[in-house]
C-alpha positions in Angstrom: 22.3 16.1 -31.9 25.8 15.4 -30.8 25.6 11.1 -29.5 29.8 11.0 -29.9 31.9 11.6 -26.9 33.2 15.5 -26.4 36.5 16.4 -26.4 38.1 17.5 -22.8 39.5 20.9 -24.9 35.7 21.5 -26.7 34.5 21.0 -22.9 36.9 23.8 -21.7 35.7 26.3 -24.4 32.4 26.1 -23.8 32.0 26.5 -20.5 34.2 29.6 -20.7 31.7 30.8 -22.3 29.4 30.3 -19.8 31.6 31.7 -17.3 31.9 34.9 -19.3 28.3 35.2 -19.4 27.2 34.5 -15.9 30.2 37.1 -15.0 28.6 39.7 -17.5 24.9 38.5 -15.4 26.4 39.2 -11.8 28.0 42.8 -12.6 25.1 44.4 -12.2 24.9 43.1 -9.0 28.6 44.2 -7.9 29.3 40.4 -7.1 32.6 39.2 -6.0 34.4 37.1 -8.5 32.7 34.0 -9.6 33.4 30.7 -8.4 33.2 28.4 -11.1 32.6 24.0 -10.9 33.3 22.2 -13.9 31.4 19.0 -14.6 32.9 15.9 -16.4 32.4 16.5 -20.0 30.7 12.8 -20.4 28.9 10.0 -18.6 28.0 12.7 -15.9 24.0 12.4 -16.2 22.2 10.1 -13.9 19.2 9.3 -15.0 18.0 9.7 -18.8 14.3 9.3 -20.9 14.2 7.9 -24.2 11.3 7.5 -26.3 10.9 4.1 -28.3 10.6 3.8 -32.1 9.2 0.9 -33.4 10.3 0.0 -37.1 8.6 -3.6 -38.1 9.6 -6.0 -36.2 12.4 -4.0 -34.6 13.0 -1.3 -31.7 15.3 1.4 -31.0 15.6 4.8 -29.0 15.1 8.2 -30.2 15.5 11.2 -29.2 13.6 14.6 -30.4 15.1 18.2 -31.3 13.5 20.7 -29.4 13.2 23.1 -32.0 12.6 21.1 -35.3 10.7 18.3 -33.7 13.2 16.0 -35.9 13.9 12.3 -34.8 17.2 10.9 -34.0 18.2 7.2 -33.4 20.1 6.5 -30.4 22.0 3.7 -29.9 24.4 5.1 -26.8 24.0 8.4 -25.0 27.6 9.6 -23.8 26.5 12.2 -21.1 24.3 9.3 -19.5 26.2 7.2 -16.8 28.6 4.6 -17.8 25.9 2.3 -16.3 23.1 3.6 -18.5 25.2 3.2 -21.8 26.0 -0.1 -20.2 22.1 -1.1 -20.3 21.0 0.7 -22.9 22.1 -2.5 -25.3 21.5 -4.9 -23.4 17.8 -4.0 -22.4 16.8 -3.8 -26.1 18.4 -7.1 -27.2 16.2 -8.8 -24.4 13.1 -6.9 -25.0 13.0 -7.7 -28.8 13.0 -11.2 -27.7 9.6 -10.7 -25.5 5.9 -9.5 -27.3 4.6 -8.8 -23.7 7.7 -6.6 -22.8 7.7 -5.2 -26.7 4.1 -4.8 -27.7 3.2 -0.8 -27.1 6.2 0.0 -25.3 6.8 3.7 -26.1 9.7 4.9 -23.5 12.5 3.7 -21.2 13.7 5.8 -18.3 16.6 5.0 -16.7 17.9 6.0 -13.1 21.2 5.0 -11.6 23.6 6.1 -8.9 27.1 6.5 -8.5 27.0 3.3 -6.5 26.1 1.1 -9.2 22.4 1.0 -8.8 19.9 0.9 -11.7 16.0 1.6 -12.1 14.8 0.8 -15.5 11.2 1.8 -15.9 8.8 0.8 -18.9 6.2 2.8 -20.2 3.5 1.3 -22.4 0.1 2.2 -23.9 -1.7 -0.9 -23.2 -2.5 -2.2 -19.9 0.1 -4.4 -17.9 -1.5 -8.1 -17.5 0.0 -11.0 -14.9 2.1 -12.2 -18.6 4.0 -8.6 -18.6 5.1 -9.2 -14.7 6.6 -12.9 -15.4 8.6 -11.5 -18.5 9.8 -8.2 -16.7 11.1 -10.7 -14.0 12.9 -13.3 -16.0 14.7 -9.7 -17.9 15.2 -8.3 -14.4 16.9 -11.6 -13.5 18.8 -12.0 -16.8 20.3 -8.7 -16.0 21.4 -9.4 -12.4 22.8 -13.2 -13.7 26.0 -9.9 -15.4 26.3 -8.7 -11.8 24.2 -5.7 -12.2 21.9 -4.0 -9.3 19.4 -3.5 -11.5 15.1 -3.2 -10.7 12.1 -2.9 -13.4 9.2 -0.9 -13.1 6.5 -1.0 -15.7 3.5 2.4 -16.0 0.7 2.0 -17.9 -2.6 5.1 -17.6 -3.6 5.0 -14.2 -1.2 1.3 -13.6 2.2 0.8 -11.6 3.9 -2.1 -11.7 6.6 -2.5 -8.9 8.5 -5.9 -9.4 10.5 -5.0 -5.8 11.6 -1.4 -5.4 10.7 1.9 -7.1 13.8 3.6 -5.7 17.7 3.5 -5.3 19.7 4.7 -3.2 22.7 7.0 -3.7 25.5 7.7 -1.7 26.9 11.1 -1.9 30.1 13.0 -0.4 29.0 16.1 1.8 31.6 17.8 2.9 33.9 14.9 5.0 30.8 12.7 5.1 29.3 10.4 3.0 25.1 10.4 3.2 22.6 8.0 1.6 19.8 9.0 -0.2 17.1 7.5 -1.2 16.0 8.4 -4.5 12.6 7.7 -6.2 11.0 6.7 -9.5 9.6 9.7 -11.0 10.6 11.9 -8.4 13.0 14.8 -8.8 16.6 14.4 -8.1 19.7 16.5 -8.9 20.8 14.6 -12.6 24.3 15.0 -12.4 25.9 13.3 -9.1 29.1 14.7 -9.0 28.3 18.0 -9.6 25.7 17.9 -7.2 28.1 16.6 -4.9 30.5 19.3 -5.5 27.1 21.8 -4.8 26.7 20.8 -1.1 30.3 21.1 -0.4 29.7 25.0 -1.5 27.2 25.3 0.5 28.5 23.8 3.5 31.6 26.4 2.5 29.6 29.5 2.7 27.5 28.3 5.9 30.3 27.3 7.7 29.9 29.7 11.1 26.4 30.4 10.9 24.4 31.3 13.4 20.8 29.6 14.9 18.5 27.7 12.6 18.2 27.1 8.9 15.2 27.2 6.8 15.0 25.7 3.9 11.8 26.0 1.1 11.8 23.3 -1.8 13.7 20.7 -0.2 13.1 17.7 -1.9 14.4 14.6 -0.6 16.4 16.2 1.8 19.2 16.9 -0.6 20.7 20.5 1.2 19.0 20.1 4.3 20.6 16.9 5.6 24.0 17.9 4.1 23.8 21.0 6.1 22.1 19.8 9.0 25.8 20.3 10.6 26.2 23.6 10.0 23.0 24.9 12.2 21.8 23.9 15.4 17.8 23.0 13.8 16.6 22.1 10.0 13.2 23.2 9.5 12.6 22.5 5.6 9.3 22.2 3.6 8.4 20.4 0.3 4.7 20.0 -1.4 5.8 16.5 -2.9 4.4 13.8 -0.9 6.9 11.3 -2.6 9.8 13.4 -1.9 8.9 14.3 1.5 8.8 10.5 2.2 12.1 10.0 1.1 13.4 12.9 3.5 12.3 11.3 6.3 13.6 8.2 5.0 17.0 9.5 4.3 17.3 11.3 8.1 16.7 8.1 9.5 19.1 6.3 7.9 21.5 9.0 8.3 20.9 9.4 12.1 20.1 13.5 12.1 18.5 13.9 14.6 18.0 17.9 14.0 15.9 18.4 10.9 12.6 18.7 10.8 10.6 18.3 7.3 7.2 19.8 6.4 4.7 18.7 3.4 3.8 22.6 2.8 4.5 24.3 -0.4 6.6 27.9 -0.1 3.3 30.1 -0.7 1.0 28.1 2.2 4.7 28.5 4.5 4.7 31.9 3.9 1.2 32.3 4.6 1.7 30.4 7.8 4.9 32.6 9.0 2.3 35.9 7.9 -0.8 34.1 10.1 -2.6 34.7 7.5 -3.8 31.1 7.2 -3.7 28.3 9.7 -2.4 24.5 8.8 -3.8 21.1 10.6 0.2 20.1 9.3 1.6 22.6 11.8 -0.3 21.1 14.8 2.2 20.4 17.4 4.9 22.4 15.6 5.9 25.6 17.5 7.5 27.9 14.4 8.2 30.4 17.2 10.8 28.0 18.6 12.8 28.3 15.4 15.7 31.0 15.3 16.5 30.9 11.8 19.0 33.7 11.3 19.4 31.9 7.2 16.9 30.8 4.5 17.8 28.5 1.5 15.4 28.5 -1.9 16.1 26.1 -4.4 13.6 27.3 -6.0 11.8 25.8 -9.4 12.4 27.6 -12.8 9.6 30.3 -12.2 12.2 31.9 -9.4 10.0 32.7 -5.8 6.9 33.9 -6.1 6.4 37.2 -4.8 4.9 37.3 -1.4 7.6 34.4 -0.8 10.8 36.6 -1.8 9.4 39.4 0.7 9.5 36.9 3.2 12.9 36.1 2.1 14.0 39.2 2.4 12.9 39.2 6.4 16.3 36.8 7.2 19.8 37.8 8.1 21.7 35.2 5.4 20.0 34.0 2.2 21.5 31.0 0.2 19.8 30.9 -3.0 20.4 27.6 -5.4 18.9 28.6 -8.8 18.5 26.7 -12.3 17.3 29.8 -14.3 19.3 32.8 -14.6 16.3 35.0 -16.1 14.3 34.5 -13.0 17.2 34.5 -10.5 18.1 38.1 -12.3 14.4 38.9 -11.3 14.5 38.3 -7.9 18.1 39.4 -7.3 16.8 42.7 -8.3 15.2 42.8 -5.1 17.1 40.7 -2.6 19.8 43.1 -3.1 17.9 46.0 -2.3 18.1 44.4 1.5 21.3 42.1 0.9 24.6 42.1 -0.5 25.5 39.4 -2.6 29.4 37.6 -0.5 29.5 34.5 -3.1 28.5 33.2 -6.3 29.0 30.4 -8.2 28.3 28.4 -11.5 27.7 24.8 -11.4 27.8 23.6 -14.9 25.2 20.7 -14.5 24.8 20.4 -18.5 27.7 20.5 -19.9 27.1 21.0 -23.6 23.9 23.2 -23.0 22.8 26.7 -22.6 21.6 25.5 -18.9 23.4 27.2 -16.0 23.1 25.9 -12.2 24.4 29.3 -9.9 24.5 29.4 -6.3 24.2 32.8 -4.4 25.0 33.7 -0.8 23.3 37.1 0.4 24.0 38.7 3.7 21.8 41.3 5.0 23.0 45.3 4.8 25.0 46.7 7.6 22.7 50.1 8.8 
């Protein structure tokens, strides 16, 4: 495991590499050339987990090798945010210091934003009395007396400790605006910021001049649908999460769209509803007929769409697909462009420095 900083030349070569590849993956699709966004090679990942290794009296992070299971100390992470490597120190030093912090803490995640804030949450095997509170505040105030925005949560089995937030919020560049998003604990979010941001700006790209309404499966917090919200004259967009769906309507209010619309229904019940094959109490006062969506967008997880969902797909003029596996993307392009041809593609290299590939794909129905 690599915990030195990477060279702007090593960065180059590898993700050549991955260009070649995902070039070699889209042939067989006759795909226009691909379009290619290059991440920072350090300091470019948001949030990071550690597990804690305790050595005698003493602490430190670790990290695990996938494949040999073999334990590495970690004093700074460079492809965490300059913010994280900033805290990483300075958490430890004050935790050795405390028993009720210290005693059976066994991981640290941190999650911080472009904007400077910080969510440190402590896990522990041992459950979290009125003592662990009163330290976790005078370490959440030491932390703040060096200017940082910084919050502590601790999680114990079945226990949540919330000293004052379990969120922070990001501010992101869409296009020529600049949208806050609410982000919470435990909760997905895309890891690295500016690559993300540099995602939405493709996508509003490729959308620019579409037609009706946009519908949008596996939205999250709102991430695509309020960037795009712009683009399209409605938002309808669904999400199973209950956290993440209340931090999409969290983030359109404090945006002020006023033209998305944000379901708590997984892909498989939506499709089942568009189908009438099963009726929702969710959809009550929600007319689905009223919706023109002439485009789809599926950000799907690593599995790829399930299958009854990527025939429904295939039912919409303009598909925008945002995938984090190529195996199962390659799965499901395999049919999509039985109906569609592929306009765009793109890589987004969200991890640098892994075999991980982010690729965007923008599908337009066959002309008869």
């Amino acid at each position: 495991m690599r915990t030195s900083l990477r060279e702007p030349e090593e960065y180059q070569q590898q993700l050549r590499e991955k260009q070649q590849r995902m070039q070699a993956f889209f042939a067989e699709f006759a795909a226009p050339q691909l379009e290619v966004f290059a991440s920072a090679p350090n300091h470019y990942r948001m949030r990071a987990e550690f597990r804690v290794w305790h050595d005698g009296d003493d602490l430190y992070y670790v990290m695990f090798d996938q494949a040999t299971r073999q334990r590495y100390r970690v004093d700074q992470f460079p492809a965490g945010s300059t913010l994280i490597n900033l805290l990483m120190p300075r958490l430890l030093n004050a935790i050795r210091e405390q028993s009720d912090l210290k005693h059976k803490l066994f991981q640290v995640d941190f999650l911080t934003t472009q904007s400077g804030d910080a969510l440190i949450s402590l896990l522990y095997h041992k459950k979290l009395a009125s003592s662990w509170s009163h330290a976790a505040q005078a370490l959440r105030a030491e932390l703040r007396t060096e200017g940082l925005k910084v919050d502590i949560i601790g999680r114990a089995h079945k226990q949540k400790v919330v000293l004052e937030r379990d969120h922070v919020i990001e501010q992101l560049q869409a296009g020529t605006r600049q949208l806050s998003y609410l982000q919470v604990e435990n909760s997905f979010t895309q890891p690295n910021a500016m690559m993300n941001e540099q995602m939405l700006g493709w996508a509003l790209d490729v959308t620019q001049g579409a037609r009706g309404d946009l519908l949008e499966l596996y939205c999250g917090n709102g991430n695509f649908s309020l960037a795009l919200a712009p683009n399209f004259r409605r938002v309808l967009a669904t999400e199973i999460a209950k956290s993440s769906v209340d931090a999409a309507q969290f983030n359109i209010r404090e945006n002020h769209i006023d033209n998305v619309q944000i379901l708590r229904m997984s892909a498989e019940e939506f499709t089942q509803a568009v189908r009438n094959e099963r009726t929702f109490r969710r959809l009550d006062g929600i007319d689905l007929a009223s919706f023109e969506c002439e485009t789809i967008l599926v950000d799907p997880p690593r599995a790829g769409l399930d299958p009854a969902t990527l025939a429904m797909v295939q039912a919409y003029p303009q598909i925008l697909y945002i995938s984090c596996n190529p195996e199962t993307l390659q799965d499901n392009l395999r049919q999509l462009t039985q109906s569609h041809d592929i306009v765009r593609c793109a890589l987004f290299d969200q991890f640098p420095f892994t075999h991980h590939v982010e690729s965007g794909v923008w599908l337009r129905r066959k002309a008869c």
